[in-house]
N, C-alpha and C positions, 0 to 999 in steps of 0.2 A: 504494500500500500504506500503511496507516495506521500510524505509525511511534509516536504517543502516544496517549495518553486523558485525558481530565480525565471528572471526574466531580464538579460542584457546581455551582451557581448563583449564583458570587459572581464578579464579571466582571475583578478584581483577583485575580490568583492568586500562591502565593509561589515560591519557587523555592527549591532546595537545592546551597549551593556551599560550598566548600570552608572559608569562614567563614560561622558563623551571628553573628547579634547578637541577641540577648534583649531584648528591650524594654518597658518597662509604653509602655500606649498615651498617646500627648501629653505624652514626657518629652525629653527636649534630647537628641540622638544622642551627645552626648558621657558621656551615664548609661548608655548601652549595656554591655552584656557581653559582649567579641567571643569565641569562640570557634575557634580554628585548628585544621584538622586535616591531617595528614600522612598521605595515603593510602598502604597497602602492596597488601590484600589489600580484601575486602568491608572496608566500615566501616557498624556502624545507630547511632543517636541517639535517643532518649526522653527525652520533655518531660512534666512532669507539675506543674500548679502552681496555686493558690489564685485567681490572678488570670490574665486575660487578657491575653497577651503575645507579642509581635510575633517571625516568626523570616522576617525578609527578604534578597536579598542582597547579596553585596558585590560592589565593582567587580569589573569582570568583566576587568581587567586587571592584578587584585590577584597579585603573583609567586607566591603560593600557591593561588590560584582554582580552585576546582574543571574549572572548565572545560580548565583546561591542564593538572592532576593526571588525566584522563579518557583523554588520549593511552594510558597505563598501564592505565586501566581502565576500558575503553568499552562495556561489557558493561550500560549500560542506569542510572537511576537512578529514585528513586521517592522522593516527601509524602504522607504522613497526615495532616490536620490535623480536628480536632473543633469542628462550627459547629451550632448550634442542634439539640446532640446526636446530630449526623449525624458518618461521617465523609466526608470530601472526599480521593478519594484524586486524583493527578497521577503519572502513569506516563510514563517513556521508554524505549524499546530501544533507541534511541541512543546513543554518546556525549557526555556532555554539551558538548563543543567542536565537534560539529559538528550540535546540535540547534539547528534555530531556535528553538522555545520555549522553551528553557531561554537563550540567546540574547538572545529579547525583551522576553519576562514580566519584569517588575520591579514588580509588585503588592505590597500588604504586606496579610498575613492575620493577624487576631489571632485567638489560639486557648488555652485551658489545657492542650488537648493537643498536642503531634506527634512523630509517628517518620517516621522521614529512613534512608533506604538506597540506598550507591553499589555498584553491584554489579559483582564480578570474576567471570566465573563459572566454577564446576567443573563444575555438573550441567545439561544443559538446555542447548536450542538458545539465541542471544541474540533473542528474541520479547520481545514484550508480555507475555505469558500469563505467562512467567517471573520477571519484574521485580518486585521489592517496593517496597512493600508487598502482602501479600495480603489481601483482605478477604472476610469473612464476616458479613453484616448490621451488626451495629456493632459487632464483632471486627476488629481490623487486625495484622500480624503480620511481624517483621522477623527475618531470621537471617544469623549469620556463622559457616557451616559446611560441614559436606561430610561424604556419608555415602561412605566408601568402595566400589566395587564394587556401587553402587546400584542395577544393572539385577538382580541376582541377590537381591535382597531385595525390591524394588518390589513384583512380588503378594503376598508376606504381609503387607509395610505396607497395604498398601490396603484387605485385609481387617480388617485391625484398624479402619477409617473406617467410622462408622456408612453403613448406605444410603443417608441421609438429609443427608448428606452427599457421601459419594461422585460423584455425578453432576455437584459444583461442582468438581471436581478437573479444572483443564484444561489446565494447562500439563505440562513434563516436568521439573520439578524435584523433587529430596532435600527443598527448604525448602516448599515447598507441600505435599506429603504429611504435614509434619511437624506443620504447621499442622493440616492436617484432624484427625488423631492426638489432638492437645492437644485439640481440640475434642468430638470422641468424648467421651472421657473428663470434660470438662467438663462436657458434656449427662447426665452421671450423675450428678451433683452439683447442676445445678442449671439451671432455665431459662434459654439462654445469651440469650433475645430480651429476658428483663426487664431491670430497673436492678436495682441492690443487691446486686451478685451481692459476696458478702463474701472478703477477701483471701485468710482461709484456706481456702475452699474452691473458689478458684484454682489456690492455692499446693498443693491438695491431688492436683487434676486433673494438675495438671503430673509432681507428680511420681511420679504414678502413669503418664501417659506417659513422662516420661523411663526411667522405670525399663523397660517394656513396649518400646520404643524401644533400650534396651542389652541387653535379653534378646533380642533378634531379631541386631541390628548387632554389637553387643558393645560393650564399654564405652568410652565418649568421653577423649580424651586428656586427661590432667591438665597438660597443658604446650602450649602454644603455639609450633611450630615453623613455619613461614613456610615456606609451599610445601609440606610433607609431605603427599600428598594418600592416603598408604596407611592416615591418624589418621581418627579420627568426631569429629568438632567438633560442637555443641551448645548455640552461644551465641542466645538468642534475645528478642526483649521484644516482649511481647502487651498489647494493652488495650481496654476497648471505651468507652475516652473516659474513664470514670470510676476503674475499677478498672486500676492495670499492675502489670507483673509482670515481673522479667529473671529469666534465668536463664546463669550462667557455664559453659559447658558447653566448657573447655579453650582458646575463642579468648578471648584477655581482654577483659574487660568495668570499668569503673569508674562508680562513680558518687560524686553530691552532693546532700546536704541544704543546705548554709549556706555561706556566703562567707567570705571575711576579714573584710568590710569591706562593707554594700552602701550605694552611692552614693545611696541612694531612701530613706535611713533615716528622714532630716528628711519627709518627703512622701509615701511610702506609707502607704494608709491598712491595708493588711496587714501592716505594720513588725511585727514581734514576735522575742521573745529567737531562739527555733529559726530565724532568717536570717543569724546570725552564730557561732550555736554550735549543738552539737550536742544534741538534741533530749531535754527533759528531761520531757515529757508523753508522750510517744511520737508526738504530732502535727509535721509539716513541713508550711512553707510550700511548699516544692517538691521536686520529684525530679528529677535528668538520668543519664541513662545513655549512656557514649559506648565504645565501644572504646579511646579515646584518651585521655588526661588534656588539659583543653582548656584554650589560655591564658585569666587573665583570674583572677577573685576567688571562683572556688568550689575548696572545698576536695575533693579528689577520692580516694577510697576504693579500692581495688582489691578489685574480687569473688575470689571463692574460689574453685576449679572444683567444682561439685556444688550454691553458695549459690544461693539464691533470695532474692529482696529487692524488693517494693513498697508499694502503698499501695492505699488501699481508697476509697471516695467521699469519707468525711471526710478524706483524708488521714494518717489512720494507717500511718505506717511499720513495717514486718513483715518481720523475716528469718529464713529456715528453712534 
């Protein structure tokens, strides 16, 4: 039985553990920006950034390691990463301490984009099919939620999914119908297969899903309770390599524009003010979205329940 997938063409592949490090490519591991997280429930990640940059992993004996956090949450893990405008997704239904590939792979991929998702799960058997990220041509899509009582809503969500859609709906998850949803309502807006597809008419699809979405479910919790699975969570972040987009939808989300301090100031050739503070053209060199606040030198935001907040091709940062 086929337990993973890969999907790309680059024979080095990355892996997603419980530390990421950030990396410009051909810089000393000691400029790294480790990032640690502390698994409870789902955890996703979105990388969004100016330049090419490395997200590979850490010792796999590291006291925090994904691999040994996955006892708790073995329910499958999954990479997005964006290469030559494609994305490259890596799926497991495993967990990750007892997946050989996640195990083996110690490849480093550099990328402007990725999202990264460890999955617990509520809805849906622990399959393939299940696992996020999910993708849609060069749509990728991460959630940390749970639709209450989601067998008794399922065919009216599905009818809300264009046709044209529909038929790519394969697995039994709350977060893939969710996905198709946002995408319906995208495809009214705008050709979802071009580039350019602009922030605010993202930001506008979304929340004309989300809203379509809490008119059916009823409305997503404002507070983040651990383990209450009778709440509708709504945290989610979409991109199609160029354009992302999160959305706080009651599980917490944080993000970052700028650092303290970045180690690469003398030597990057993308140094500029918005790396250290906060952004006074409305342009950023990067976006990270974690559920978690993550060690290391970015300064970290806490989303709102309801906010929206990303960035468009140029990097224009946008919150509604």
């Amino acid at each position: 039985m086929v337990q993973h997938i890969l999907i790309g063409y680059q024979s080095q592949l990355p892996i997603f553990e419980l530390v990421f490090i950030l990396q410009e490519p051909d810089t000393p591991r000691d400029t790294c920006v480790i990032f640690c997280y502390h698994f409870v429930m789902c955890r996703i990640f979105g990388f969004r950034s100016v330049i090419m940059s490395q997200v590979h992993r850490s010792l796999m004996s590291a006291d925090n390691a994904l691999s040994s956090q996955s006892r708790e949450h073995p329910d499958g893990w999954g990479v997005a990463y964006y290469a030559g405008g494609a994305p490259h997704v890596i799926k497991s239904a495993q967990a990750a301490l007892n997946d050989s590939l996640f195990q083996k792979v110690s490849g480093v991929v550099s990328s402007e984009t990725v999202l990264a998702h460890v999955r617990k799960s509520t809805q849906g058997n622990n399959t393939l099919l299940n696992t996020h990220p999910f993708q849609f041509g060069k749509w990728t899509f991460i959630h940390n939620g749970h639709i209450p009582n989601f067998e008794n809503y399922r065919d009216e969500l599905v009818k809300v999914i264009l046709p044209k859609f529909r038929r790519f709906v394969l697995g039994d998850t709350d977060s893939e119908i969710i996905f198709f949803v946002i995408l319906s309502f995208l495809q009214g807006h705008a050709d979802i297969e071009k580039r350019g597809i602009s922030i605010d008419d993202l930001a506008n699809a979304c929340s004309k899903a989300n809203e379509k979405l809490t008119q059916i479910v009823g409305n997503f919790s404002q507070e983040d309770i651990e383990g209450d699975l009778s709440r509708f969570y709504l945290t989610y972040v979409l991109t199609n390599g160029e354009t992302m987009i999160a959305h706080q939808g009651g599980k917490e989300l944080h993000y970052s524009t700028y650092k303290t301090k970045c180690a690469d100031r003398d030597s990057c050739p993308s140094f500029a003010f918005e790396c250290e503070n906060q952004t006074a053209t409305g342009y950023v060199n990067h976006l990270i979205f974690t559920s978690e606040p993550l060690s290391g030198e970015n300064i970290w935001i806490p989303m709102n329940p309801g906010e929206l907040i990303g960035v468009d091709w140029s990097m224009k940062l946008s919150k509604y």
